[in-house]
C-alpha positions as a printed Julia matrix, in Angstrom:
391×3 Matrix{Float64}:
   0.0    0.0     0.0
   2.8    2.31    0.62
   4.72   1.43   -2.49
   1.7    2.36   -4.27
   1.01   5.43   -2.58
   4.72   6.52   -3.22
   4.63   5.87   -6.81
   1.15   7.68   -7.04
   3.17  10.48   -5.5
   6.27  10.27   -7.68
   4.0   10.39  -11.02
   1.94  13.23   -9.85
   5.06  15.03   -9.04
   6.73  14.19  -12.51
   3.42  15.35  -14.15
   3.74  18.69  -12.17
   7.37  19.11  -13.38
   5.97  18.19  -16.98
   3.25  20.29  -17.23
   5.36  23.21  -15.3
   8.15  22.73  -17.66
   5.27  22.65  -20.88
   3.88  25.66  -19.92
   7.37  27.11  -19.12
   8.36  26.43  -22.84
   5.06  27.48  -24.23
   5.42  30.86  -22.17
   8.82  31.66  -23.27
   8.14  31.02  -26.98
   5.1   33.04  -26.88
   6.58  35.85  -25.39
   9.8   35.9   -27.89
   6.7   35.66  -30.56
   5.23  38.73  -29.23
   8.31  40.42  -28.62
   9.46  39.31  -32.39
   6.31  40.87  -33.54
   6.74  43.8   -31.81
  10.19  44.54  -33.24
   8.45  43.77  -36.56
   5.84  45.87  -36.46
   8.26  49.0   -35.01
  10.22  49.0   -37.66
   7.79  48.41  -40.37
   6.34  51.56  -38.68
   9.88  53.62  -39.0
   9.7   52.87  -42.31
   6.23  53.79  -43.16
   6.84  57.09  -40.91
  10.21  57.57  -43.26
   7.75  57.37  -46.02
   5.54  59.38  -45.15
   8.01  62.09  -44.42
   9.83  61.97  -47.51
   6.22  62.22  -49.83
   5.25  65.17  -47.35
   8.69  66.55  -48.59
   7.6   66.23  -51.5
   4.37  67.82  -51.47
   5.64  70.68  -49.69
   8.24  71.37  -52.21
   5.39  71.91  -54.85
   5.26  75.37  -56.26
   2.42  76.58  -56.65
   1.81  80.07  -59.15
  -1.18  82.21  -58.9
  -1.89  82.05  -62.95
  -1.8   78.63  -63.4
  -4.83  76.69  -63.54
  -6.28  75.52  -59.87
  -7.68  72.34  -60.99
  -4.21  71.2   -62.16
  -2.19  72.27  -59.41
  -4.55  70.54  -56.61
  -4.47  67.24  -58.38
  -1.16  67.27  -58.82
  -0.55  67.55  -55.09
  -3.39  64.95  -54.61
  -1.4   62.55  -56.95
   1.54  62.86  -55.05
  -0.1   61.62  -51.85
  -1.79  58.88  -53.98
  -5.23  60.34  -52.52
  -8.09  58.04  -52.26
 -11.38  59.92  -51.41
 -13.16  62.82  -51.94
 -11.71  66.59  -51.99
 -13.04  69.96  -51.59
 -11.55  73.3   -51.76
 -13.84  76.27  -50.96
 -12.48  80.46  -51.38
 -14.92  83.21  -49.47
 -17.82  80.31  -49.61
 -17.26  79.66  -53.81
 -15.8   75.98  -54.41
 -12.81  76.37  -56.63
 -12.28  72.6   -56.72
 -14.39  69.05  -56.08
 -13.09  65.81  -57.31
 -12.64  62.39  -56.44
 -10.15  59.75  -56.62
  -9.95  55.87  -56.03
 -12.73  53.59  -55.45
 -15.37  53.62  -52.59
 -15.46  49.48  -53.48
 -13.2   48.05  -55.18
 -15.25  44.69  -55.02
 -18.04  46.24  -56.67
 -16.21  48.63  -59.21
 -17.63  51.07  -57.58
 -15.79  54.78  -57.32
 -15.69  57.59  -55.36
 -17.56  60.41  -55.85
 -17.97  64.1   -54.63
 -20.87  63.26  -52.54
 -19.7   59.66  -51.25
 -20.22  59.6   -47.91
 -17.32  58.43  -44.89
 -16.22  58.2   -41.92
 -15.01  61.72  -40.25
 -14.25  60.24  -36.7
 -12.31  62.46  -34.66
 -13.71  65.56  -36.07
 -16.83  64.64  -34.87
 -15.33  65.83  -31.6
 -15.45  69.57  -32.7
 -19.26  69.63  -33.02
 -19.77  67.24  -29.27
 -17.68  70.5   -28.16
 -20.21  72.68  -29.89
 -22.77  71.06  -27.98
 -21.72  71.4   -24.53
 -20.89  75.56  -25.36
 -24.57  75.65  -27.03
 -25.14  74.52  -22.93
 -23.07  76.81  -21.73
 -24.93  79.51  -23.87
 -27.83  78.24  -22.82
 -27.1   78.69  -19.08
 -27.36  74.7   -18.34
 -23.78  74.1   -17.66
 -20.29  75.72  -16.76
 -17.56  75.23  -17.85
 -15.81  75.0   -14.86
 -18.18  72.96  -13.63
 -16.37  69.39  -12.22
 -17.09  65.98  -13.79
 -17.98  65.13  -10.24
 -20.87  67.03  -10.76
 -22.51  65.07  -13.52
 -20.47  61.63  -12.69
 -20.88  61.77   -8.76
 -19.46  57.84   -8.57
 -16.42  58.73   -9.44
 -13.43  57.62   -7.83
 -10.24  60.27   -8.82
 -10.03  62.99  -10.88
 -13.52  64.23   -9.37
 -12.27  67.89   -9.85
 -11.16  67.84  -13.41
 -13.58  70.77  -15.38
 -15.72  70.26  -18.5
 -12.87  72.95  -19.65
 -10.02  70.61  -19.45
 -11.81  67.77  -21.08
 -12.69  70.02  -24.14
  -9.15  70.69  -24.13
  -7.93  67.12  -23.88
  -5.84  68.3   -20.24
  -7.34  65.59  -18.0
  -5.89  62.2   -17.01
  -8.32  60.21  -17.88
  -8.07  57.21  -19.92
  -9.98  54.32  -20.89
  -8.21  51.28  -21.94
 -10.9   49.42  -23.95
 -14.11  49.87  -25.02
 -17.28  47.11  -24.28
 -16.73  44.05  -26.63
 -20.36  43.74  -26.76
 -23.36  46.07  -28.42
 -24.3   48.62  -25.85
 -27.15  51.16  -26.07
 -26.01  55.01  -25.41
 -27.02  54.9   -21.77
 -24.73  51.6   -21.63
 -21.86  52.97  -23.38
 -21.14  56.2   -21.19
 -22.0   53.88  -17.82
 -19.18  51.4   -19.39
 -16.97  54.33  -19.36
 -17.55  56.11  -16.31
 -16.56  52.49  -14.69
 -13.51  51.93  -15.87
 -11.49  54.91  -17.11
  -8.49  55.17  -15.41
  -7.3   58.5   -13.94
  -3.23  58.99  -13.94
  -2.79  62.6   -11.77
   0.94  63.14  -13.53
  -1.16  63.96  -16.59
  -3.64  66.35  -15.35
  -3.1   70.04  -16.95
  -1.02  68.53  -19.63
  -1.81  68.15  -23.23
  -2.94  64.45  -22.93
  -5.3   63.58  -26.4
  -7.92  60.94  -24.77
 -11.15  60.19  -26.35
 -13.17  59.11  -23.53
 -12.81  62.75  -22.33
 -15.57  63.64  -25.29
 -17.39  60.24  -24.68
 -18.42  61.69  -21.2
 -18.96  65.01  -22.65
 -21.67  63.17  -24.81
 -23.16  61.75  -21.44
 -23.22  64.97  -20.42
 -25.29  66.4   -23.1
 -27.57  63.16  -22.56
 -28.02  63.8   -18.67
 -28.59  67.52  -19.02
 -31.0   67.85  -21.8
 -32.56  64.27  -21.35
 -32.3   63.58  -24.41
 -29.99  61.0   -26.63
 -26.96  62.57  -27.78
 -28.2   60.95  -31.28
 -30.71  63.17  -31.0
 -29.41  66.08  -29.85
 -27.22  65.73  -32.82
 -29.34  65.45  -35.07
 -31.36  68.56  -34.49
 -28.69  70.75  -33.58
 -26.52  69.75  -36.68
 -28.16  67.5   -39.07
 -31.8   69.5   -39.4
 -30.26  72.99  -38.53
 -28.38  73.13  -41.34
 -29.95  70.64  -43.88
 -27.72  67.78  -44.23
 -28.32  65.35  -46.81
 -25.48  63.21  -46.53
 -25.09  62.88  -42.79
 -25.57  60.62  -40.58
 -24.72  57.52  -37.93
 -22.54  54.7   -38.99
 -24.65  52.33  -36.54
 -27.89  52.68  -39.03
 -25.72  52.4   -42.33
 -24.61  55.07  -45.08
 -26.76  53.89  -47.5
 -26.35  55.61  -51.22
 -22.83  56.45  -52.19
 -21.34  54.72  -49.25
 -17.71  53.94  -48.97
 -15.88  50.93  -47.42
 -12.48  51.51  -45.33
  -9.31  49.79  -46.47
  -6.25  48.2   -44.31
  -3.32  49.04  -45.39
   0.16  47.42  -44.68
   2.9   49.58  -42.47
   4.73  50.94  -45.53
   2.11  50.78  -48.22
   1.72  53.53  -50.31
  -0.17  52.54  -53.41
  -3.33  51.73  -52.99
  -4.2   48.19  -54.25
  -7.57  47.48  -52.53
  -6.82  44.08  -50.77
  -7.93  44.08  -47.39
 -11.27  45.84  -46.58
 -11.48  47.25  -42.65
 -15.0   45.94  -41.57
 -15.8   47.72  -38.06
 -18.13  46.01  -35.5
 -21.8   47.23  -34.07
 -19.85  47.13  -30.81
 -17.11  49.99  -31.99
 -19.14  52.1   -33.55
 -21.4   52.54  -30.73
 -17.99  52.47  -28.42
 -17.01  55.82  -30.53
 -20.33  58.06  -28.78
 -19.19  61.63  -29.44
 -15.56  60.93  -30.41
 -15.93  58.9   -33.99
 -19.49  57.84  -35.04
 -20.72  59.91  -37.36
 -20.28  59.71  -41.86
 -20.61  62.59  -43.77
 -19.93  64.08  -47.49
 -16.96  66.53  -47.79
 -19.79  69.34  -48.72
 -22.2   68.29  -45.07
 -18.55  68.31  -43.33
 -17.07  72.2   -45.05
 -21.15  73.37  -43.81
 -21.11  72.62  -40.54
 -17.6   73.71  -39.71
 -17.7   76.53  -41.51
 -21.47  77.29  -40.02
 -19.03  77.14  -36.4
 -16.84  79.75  -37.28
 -19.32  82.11  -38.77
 -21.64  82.36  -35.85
 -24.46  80.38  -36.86
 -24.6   77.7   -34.32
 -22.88  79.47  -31.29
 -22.37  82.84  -30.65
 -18.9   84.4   -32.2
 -17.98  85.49  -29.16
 -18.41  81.99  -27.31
 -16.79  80.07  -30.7
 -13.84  82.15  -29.46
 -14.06  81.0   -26.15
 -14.28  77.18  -27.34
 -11.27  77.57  -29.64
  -9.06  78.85  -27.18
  -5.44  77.39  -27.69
  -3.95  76.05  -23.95
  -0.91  76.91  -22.59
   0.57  73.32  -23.1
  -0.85  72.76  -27.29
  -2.57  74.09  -29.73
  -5.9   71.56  -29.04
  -8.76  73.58  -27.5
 -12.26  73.14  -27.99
 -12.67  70.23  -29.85
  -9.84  71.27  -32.56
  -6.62  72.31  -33.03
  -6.12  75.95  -33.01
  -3.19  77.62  -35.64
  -2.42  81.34  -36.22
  -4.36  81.43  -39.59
  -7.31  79.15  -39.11
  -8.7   75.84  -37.36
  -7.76  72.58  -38.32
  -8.9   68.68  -37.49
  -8.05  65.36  -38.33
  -9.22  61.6   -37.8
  -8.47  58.27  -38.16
  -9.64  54.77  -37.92
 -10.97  52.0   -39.37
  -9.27  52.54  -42.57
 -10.65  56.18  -43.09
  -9.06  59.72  -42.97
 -10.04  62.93  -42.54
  -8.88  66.32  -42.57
 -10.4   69.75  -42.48
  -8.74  73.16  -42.42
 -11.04  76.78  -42.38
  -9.75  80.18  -41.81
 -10.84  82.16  -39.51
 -14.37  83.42  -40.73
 -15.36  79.85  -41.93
 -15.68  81.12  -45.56
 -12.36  79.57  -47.06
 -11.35  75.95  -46.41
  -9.76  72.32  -47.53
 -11.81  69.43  -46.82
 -10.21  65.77  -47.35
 -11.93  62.35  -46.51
 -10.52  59.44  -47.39
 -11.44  55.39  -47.42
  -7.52  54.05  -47.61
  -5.53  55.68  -44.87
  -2.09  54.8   -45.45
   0.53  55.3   -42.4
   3.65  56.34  -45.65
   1.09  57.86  -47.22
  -1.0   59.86  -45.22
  -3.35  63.08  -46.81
  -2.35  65.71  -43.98
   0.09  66.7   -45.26
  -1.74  67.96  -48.64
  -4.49  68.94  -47.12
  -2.18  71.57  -45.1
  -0.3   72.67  -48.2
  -3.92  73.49  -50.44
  -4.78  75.46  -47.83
  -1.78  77.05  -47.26
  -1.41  78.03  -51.07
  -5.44  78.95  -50.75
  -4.48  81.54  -48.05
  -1.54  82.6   -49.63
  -3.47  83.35  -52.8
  -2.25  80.97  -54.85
  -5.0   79.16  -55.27
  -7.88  81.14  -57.1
């Protein structure tokens, strides 16, 4: 009976050692893989970033001459970028130039066109910062009123204004959206649970999208309505959009699909499509859920700037650079204009507007390439359009 018992003990223990030593083996090969991938991937992504640089070069070293012929001179910068999309230029509220390039689905052999319809995700955050100033007009809310206020469960970082999360100052961070479908109400309770707060970062320029997702649940608590709704009227009906709407319900006509691209792709050749779940698009409340045409997109920004949906005087407010960046209000503020810019899910976006909201560069893209990225044409249009270059 002993000898029995003993050898029961000596196998168990030599299965322990075995499966010890397995799992040893299987965690050290799976951590060189991920380490192995991770040294891959970094410096596939100094190349693409090399890339990118060198075609920005490139594109900045374009002359540009006041007599030549505007429809020439934008494509050619387009070209160099190998744009895929939809561009407009607009001078004191006339478009000088509308074109599109690529395919909104390739499957299909179906192209772009000047009303197709994508994704403008961060820029979205500019008009959720409208709506909490239209609240501030309004006399509903402060801005330096503290999250606390509206998110009383809160654990750290109870003090941090509405201010500081327009301005993307806070420490606040969320880590991961719900893998699952949530409703609005469900999405901004998700949030409020488990962002993280890191102190070090408060008062520094710290970009964070769930600082906008709350800012939607703000709008939602104080006006009881959805902020789907609240969008909707405020932007969508105010100013007669016909080509805006909510990813969750579908573009519909002259839809576009996003496109992965590898690290250091610059051509576009179409092969992977970017599908993005039910669960992320309703994750992106506020920050990243909303299509639009390059025409619904130059209206409503420009509509900003002049005064038609907030007062002048509070737009100024709003777009008020802080003392650690240029982001303030939703976008980023330069000496000559306003500018904003998105990514994800194999779309880009970029918009840039003077001043008075009457002269502008509006990009959108379906195939955003990390070597070949559309920023930085975008920024030389619309430099050449405020130089008057550009007629």
């Amino acid at each position: 009976m002993k000898q029995s018992k003993l050898l029961v003990t000596v196998l168990l223990g030599l299965l322990i050692v075995g499966a010890g030593g397995g799992y040893y083996v299987y965690h050290t090969e799976r951590q060189a893989a991920i380490a192995k991938k991770r040294q891959t991937d970094k410096a596939l992504n100094k190349k693409a970033a090399l890339k990118n640089s060198q075609l920005s070069r490139k594109v900045n070293q374009t002359t540009f001459l006041n007599n030549k012929n505007t429809d020439e001179q934008v494509t050619k910068i387009l070209n160099l970028s190998h744009f895929v999309g939809s561009a407009l230029v607009v001078k004191d509220d006339h478009v000088v130039y509308n074109r599109a390039f690529g395919y909104a689905n390739k499957a299909k052999n179906q192209r772009n066109k000047v009303n197709s319809k994508y994704q403008i995700l961060s820029i979205q955050k500019s008009m959720t910062a409208v709506g909490i100033m239209q609240l501030v007009q309004a006399g509903k809310v402060k801005l330096t009123d503290p999250i606390s206020k509206y998110y009383p469960t809160l654990k750290h970082g109870r003090q941090t204004t509405l201010r500081q999360m327009l301005d993307m100052t806070t420490g606040f961070r969320l880590k991961s959206g719900s893998k699952k479908f949530l409703p609005e109400n469900q999405v901004i309770d998700f949030a409020a649970h488990n962002v993280f707060y890191y102190p070090d970062k408060n008062g520094i320029n710290n970009y964070s999208s769930v600082n906008f997702l709350l800012l939607a649940g703000i709008i939602r608590k104080v006006t009881g309505q959805s902020y789907q709704h609240f969008f909707t009227t405020r932007f969508i009906d105010k100013l007669n959009l016909k080509e805006t709407g909510f990813l969750i319900h579908g573009q519909g006509r002259n839809a576009t699909t996003g496109y992965r691209a590898l690290a250091d792709q610059t051509i576009p050749n179409y092969d992977q499509t970017m599908p993005e779940s039910k669960a992320q698009m309703a994750n992106e409340l506020g920050t990243g859920q909303v299509y639009m045409s390059t025409a619904d997109l130059f209206t409503v920004e420009s509509a900003i700037l002049k005064g038609q949906l907030l007062s002048k005087k509070n737009v100024a407010i709003l777009h008020t650079r802080t003392a650690t960046g240029e982001y303030g209000g939703g976008v980023y503020n330069m000496s000559n204009g306003i500018r904003s810019h998105g990514l994800g899910y194999g779309y880009e976006s970029s918009v840039f507007l003077s001043p008075d909201g009457k002269t502008g560069v509006v990009l959108l893209s379906n195939y955003y390439r990390k070597a070949a990225g559309s920023q930085a044409a975008a920024q030389k249009i619309f430099t050449e359009l405020m130089k008057g270059d550009i007629k």
